[in-house]
C-alpha positions as CSV (number, residue, x, y, z in Angstrom):
1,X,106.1,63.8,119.7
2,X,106.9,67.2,117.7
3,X,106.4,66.7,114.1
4,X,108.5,68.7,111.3
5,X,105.6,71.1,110.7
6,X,105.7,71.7,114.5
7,X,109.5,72.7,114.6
8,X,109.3,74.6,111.9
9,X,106.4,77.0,113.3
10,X,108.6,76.8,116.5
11,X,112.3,78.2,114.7
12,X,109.8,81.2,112.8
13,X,112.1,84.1,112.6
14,X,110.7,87.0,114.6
15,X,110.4,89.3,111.5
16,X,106.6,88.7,110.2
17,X,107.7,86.8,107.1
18,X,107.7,87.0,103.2
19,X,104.4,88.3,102.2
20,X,105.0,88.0,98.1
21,X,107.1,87.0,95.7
22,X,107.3,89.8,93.1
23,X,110.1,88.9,89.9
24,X,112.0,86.4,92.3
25,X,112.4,89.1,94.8
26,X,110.8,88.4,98.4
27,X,108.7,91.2,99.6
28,X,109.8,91.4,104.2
29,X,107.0,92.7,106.0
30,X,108.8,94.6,109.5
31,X,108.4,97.8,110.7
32,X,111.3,99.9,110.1
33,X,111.5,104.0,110.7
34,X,112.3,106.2,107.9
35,X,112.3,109.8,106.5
36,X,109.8,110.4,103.5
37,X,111.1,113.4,101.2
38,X,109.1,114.9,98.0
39,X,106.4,117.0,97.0
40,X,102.8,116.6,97.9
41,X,99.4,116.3,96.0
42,X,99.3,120.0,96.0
43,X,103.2,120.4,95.0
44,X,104.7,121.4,98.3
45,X,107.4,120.2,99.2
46,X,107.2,118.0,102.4
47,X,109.3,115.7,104.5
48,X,107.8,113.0,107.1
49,X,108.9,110.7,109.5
50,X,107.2,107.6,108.2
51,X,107.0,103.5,109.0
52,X,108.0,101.2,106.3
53,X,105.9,98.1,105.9
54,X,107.6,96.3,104.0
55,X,110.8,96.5,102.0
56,X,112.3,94.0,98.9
57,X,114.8,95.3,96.5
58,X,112.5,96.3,94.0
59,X,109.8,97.7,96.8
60,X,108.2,99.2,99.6
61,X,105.1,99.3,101.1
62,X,104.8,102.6,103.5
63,X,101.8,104.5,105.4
64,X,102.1,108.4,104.6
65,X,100.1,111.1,106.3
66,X,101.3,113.9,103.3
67,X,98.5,112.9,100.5
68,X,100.8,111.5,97.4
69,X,99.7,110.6,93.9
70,X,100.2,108.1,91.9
71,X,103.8,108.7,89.4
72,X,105.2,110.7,92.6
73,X,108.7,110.4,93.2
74,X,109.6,109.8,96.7
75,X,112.9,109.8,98.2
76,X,113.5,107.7,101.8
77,X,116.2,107.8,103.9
78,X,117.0,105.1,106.5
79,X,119.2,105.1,109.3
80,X,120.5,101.6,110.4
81,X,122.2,101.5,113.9
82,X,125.3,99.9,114.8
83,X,124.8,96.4,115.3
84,X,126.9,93.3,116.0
85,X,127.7,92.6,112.2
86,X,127.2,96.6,111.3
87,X,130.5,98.1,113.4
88,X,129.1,101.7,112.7
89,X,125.5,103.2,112.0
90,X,124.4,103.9,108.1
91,X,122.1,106.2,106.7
92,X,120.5,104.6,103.0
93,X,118.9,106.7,100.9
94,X,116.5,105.1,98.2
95,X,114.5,106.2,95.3
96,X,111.1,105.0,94.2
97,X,108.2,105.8,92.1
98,X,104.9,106.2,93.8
99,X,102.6,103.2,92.1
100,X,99.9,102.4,94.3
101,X,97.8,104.4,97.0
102,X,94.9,103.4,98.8
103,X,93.3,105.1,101.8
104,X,94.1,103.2,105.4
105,X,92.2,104.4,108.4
106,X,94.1,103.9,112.3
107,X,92.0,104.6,114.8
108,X,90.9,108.2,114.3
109,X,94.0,109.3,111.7
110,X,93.7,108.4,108.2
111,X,96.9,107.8,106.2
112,X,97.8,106.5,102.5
113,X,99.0,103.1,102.1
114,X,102.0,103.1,99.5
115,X,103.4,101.1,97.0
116,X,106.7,102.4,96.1
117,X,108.5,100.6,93.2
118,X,112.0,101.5,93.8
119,X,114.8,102.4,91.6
120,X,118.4,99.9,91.4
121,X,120.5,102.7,92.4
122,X,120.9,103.6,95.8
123,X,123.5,105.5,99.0
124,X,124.9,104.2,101.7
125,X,126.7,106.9,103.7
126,X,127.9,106.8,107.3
127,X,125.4,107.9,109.5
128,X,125.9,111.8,111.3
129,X,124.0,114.3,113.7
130,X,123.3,116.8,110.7
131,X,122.4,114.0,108.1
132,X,118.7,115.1,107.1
C-alpha cells in the first residue's frame, strides 16, 4: 500500500525543485540558456552564451567562463519559446549585481559560479532574428 510520502515523491515536478528560501522568494534550480552581457575583470567588454542555474525574482545562480568580480553589473537576456500557454516567443532582459563568485571546475574547463542579486525592473519584448 502507497503511503502519502510515497505519492508525493511519485507527482515530483520534473524541474529539480526549490533549493532556498531567500526573503519569501523561492530560489528554482533548472537549467535554462541565456546571453551574459558586461565587462570583464580586466574591463572588456564581453558577451557569453551562459546556463542559468537557478533563477527566483530576486536571483540567479549562473556558471560564467569571462572572469567577473564581485559589484559587476551583469545584464542577461533570455529567450522563452512559444509554448502552449506562451502563443509567441519572448526575449527577457534582466539586470543584476554580481554578489558572489566562487571557482567551479567541469571536467577539464574551469568556470565561475555566480550569484547574481537582481534588480525589480525588468523587459519583456517579443522575440526577433536580430534581437542580440
Amino acid at each position: 500500500m502507497k503511503t502519502e510520502k510515497d505519492l508525493a515523491i511519485k507527482n515530483k515536478p520534473s524541474i529539480q525543485g526549490v533549493t532556498g528560501d531567500r526573503k519569501r522568494e523561492r530560489l528554482l534550480e533548472l537549467s535554462l540558456p541565456a546571453l551574459v552581457k558586461g565587462q570583464n575583470a580586466f574591463g572588456r567588454s564581453f558577451k557569453e552564451n551562459a546556463e542559468i542555474k537557478a533563477i527566483s525574482a530576486e536571483q540567479a545562480q549562473l556558471l560564467l567562463r569571462n572572469p567577473v568580480q564581485v559589484g559587476s553589473q551583469l545584464r542577461l537576456i533570455i529567450n522563452v519559446p512559444a509554448t502552449v500557454m506562451l502563443v509567441h516567443p519572448i526575449r527577457m532582459e534582466l539586470c543584476g549585481q554580481v554578489s558572489k563568485v566562487e571557482m567551479k571546475k567541469i571536467g577539464r574547463r574551469t568556470f565561475q559560479q555566480l550569484v547574481l542579486e537582481l534588480q525589480p525592473r525588468y523587459e519583456i519584448r517579443p522575440q526577433t532574428a536580430n534581437n542580440n
